[in-house]
N, C-alpha and C positions, 0 to 999 in steps of 0.2 A: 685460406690466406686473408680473404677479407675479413672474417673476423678477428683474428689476432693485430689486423688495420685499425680494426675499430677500439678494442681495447688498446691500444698503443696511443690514440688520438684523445682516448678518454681520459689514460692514466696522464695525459701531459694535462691536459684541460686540468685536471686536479692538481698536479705541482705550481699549474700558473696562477690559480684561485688563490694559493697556501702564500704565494709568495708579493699578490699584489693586495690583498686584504690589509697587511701590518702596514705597508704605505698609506694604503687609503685611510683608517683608522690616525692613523699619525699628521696626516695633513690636516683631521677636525681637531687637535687639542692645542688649545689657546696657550699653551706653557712654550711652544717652537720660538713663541715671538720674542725679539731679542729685546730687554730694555733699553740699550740705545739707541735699537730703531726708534723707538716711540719717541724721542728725546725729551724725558720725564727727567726734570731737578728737582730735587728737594735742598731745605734748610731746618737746622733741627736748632731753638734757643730753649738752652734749661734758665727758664726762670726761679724753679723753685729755690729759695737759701739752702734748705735743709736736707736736698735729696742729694748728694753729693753725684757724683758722674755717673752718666747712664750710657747704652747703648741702645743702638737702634736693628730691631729686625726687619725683614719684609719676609711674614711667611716665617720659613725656618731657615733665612738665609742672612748672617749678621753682618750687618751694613761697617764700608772702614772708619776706622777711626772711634774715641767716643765724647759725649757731650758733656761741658762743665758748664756749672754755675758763675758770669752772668753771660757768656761770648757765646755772639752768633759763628755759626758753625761757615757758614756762606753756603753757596750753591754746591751741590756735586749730585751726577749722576748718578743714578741708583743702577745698581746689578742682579736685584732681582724685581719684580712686582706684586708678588704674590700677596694674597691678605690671609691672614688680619697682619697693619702694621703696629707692631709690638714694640713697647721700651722694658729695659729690663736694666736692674742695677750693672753698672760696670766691674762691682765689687761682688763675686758670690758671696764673700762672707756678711756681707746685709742679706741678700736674695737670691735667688735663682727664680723666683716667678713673675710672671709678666705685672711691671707697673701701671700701665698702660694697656691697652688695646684697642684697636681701628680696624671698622671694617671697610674704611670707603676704600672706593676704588679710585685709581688713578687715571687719566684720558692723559691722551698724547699730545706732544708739546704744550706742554703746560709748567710751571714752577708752582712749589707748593712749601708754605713752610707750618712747621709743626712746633707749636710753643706748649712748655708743658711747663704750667704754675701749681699753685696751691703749696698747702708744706704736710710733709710728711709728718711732723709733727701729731697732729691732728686728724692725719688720713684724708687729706684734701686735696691730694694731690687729683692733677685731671690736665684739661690739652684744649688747646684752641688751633683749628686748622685751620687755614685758608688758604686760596687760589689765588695764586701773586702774578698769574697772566691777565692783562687788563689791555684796554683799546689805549692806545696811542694819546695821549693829550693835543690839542689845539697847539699850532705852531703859536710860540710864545708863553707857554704855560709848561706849568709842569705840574704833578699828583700827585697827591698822600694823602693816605688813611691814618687813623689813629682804634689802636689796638690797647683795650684795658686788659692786664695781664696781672694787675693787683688784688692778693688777694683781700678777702675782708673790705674791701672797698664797697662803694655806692654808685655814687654820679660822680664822673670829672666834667669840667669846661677846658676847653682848649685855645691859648688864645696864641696867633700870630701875626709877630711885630705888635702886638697892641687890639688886635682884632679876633674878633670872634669866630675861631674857626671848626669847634667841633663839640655840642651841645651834651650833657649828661649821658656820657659814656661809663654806662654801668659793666660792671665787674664780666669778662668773659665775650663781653661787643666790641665787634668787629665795624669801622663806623663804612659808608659809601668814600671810593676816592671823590675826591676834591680839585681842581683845578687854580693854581695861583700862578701868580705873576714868578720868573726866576730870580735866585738874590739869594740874600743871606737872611737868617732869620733869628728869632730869640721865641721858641717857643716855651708857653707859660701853662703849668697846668694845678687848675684850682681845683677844691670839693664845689659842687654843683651848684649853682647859685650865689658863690661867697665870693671873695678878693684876695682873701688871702693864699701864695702860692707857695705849693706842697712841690715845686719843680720847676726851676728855673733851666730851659737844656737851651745856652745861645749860639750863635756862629755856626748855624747847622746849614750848609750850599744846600739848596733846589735848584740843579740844571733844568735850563730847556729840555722837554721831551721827556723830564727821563721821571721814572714813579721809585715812592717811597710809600714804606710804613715804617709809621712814629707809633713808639711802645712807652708804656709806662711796667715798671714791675716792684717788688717789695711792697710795704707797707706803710701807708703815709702816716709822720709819726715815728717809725719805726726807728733803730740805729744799727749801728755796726753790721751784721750779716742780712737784717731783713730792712736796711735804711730804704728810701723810696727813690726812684730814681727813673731816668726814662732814656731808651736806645733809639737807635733808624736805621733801617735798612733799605739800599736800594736793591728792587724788584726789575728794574731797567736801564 
């Protein structure tokens, strides 16, 4: 009798092994975690003219909606995280393989947006990413960066109301935000060192508190599909 005890107690010890392993196993892989926990936004702007609408994947998971030529997309939560993040034509009959690919990773609570310039044309196509979570401004102030998105460019200057706000921003730079007074503005953007303006963008609000980036895209110079031109987005 006590042996048939023992082997009774053994064979259970082995069904309980079998059945708590695939738990344990499952509670180490980093895929459980839900992307709304993390609460990760993105924003997707097609800058380029000539690539006509794209989509966006995380991973092998095809994010909603797809992106056109010049509109920011705005914020939306993403549903999956996985990498590399991929753009790919909207149309298969252009493509079906990745235009794009990213391998960074995403942190939580964070906003991120993903510009994708250059023109296909020429196979220049590429991306500029950045982390649009930034520290609070000074009560009384509000922030913007400026974002060169143009391709074939050099240096721009940036001037606002008349003043000097954002020095030889070469092609694919991302500048430091900035702190200004709130109000209305007439932002002016020259070639680097010169007077003459390739973009006059005015009546642009800076609330209190709250953060922008100011884009320029197209080709200065340029007309009809590739004219020059500059957007903002608020990040707050």
């Amino acid at each position: 009798m006590a042996d048939k005890n023992r082997v009774m107690v053994f064979l259970f010890l082995c069904c309980a092994g079998i059945m708590i392993l695939p738990f344990i196993a499952s509670c180490g892989k980093s895929g459980t975690v839900s992307p709304s926990s993390l609460r990760i936004q993105m924003q997707v702007i097609n800058l380029s003219p000539d690539l006509q609408p794209v989509n966006l994947y995380m991973g092998a998971f095809k994010q909603t909606g797809y992106f056109a030529y010049p509109s920011a997309s705005g914020y939306f939560s993403l549903t999956a995280i996985d990498t590399p993040i991929r753009i790919k034509s909207y149309s298969q009959a252009i493509s079906s393989v990745n235009i794009l690919s990213l391998d960074t990773l995403l942190k939580p609570n964070l906003k991120y947006t993903l510009f994708i310039t250059g023109l296909r044309i020429d196979s220049t196509i590429t991306s500029i990413f950045t982390v649009d979570t930034a520290a609070t401004p000074t009560v009384g102030r509000g922030k913007i960066r400026f974002v060169n998105a143009s391709p074939r460019s050099t240096g721009f200057d940036v001037l606002a109301n008349g003043v000097m706000a954002f020095t030889n921003q070469t092609y694919k730079n991302v500048s430091k935000f900035i702190q200004i007074p709130p109000g209305t503005y007439d932002f002016k953007i020259l070639p680097k060192g010169l007077t003459t303006v390739v973009s006059d963008f005015p009546n642009i609000t800076i609330a209190d508190g709250k953060i922008y980036t100011l884009y320029c895209r197209g080709i200065a110079g340029g007309a009809d599909s590739v004219a020059f031109g500059a957007g903002i987005i608020s990040n707050k």
